[in-house]
N, C-alpha and C positions, 0 to 999 in steps of 0.2 A: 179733574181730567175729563175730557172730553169722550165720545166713542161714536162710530158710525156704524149702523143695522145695514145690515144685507141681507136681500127676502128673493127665494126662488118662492114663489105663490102657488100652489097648485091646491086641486079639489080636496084631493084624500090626504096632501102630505106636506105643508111647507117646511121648508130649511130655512135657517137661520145662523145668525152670525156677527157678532160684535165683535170690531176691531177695536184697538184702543190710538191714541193719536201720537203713537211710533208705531204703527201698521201692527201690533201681535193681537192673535187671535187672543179674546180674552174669555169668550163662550158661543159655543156651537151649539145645533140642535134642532129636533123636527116636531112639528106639531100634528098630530095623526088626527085626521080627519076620513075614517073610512064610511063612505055611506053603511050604514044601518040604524040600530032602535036611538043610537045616542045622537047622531047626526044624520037624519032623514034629508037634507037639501040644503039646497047653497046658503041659508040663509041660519043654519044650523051651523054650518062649517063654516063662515064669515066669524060668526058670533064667536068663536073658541079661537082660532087666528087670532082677532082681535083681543080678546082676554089674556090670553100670551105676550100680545106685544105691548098691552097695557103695564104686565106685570114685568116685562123687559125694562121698561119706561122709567117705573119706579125702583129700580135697579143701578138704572146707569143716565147718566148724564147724554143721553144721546142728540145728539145737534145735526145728525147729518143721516140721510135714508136712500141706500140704493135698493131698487127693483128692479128684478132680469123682467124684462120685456117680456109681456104673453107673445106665446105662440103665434103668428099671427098666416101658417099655412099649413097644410092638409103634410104628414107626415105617412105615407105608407102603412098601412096596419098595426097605425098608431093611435091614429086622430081622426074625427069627422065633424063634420057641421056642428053637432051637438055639445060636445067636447069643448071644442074652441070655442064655442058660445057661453058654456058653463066657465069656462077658466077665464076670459075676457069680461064677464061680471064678477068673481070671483075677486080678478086682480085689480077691478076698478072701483070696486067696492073696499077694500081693503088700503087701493090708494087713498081714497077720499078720508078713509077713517084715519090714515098716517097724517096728512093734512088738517084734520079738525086735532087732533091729539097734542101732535108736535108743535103745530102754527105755522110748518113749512112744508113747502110740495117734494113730493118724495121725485128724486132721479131715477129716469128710467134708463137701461141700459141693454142691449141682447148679449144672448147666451154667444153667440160667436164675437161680437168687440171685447164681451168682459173675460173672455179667453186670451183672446189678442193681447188684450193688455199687459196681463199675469204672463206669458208666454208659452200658451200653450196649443199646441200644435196637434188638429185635427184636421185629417186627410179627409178627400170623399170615398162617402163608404166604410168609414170605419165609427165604433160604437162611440159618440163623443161623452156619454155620461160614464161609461166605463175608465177611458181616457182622462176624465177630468179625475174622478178619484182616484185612478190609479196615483197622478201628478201629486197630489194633497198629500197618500196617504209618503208617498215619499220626502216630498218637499214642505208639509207643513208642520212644523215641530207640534205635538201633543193631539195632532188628529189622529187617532184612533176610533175603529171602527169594529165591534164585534159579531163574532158571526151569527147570520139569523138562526132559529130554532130548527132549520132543517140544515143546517153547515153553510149557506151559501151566506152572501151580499143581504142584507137586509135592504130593502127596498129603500129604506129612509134614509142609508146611506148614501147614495147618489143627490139626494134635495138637499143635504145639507152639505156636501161637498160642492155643489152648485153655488149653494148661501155662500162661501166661503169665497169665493171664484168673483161672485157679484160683488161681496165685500172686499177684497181685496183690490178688486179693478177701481172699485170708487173711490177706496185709500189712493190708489195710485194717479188715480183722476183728480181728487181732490190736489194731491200733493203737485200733481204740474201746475196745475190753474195757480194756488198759490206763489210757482217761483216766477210765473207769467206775471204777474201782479207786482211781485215786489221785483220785480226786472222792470216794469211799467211807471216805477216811480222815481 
């Protein structure tokens, strides 16, 4: 059996996400990169991603890799130059490592197409990472998410509800291209 990785990339937290190839979630999950003693800099936080999806690799038969698109704008009292610089090495640094591992170039995809695709529906001005998991934890059979140590959302919820959201748009992406194909022949 076949499966396809889905990566929300970020500094401190990627999510993660293997579909199998009838679209079910077969493992979810976040890799915490929080700057400190363990992970001083991107090159810290690269390394542990990477070791992760190494060990994904040797897991599962993975043939196929979507990536939500870096950030690629200034987000209100979100984001700044610095930021987006850090996460656009982070996320190209990680592509290239998907490419040397796998042997093939990972799909890139944004946070609003691979919404679109799944069907989910974010208004302006309203919380889209909230929105996305809230969709998941209703509509995705066995995503559960427990609460962080202070009662709320654990942060890491949102990146891997994401991963899910990428993975599942590129199931659904993969699966059109497919009947295009064999409609083509």
């Amino acid at each position: 059996m076949s499966f396809l990785l889905g990566l929300d990339i970020s500094s401190t937290c990627t999510g993660f996400s293997i579909i199998d190839n009838s679209g079910n979630i077969v493992k979810y999950g976040a890799i915490k990169t929080p700057t400190g003693d363990e992970f001083k800099d991107i090159f810290d936080k690269t390394k542990e991603q990477i070791r992760v999806i190494e060990e994904l690799k040797s897991q599962y038969d993975i043939t196929c890799v979507y990536v939500e698109e870096a950030l690629m704008g200034f987000s209100a009292g979100k984001s700044n130059a610095n930021t987006l610089t850090t996460l656009i090495r982070i996320n190209g640094s990680i592509s290239y490592k998907i490419f040397e591992l796998f042997g093939f170039k990972p799909n890139f995809i944004s946070a609003k197409e691979s919404r679109k695709i799944i069907g989910i529906s974010v208004k302006k001005g309203e919380n889209a990472k909230k929105i996305v998991l809230k969709f998941h934890l209703d509509n995705t059979p066995g995503f559960v998410v427990s609460c962080g140590k202070r009662g709320g959302t654990p942060p890491a919820a949102y990146d891997m509800a994401d991963a899910i959201t990428v993975a599942r748009a590129g199931y659904e992406r993969q699966k059109a291209n497919s009947m295009r194909s064999a409609g083509q022949s």
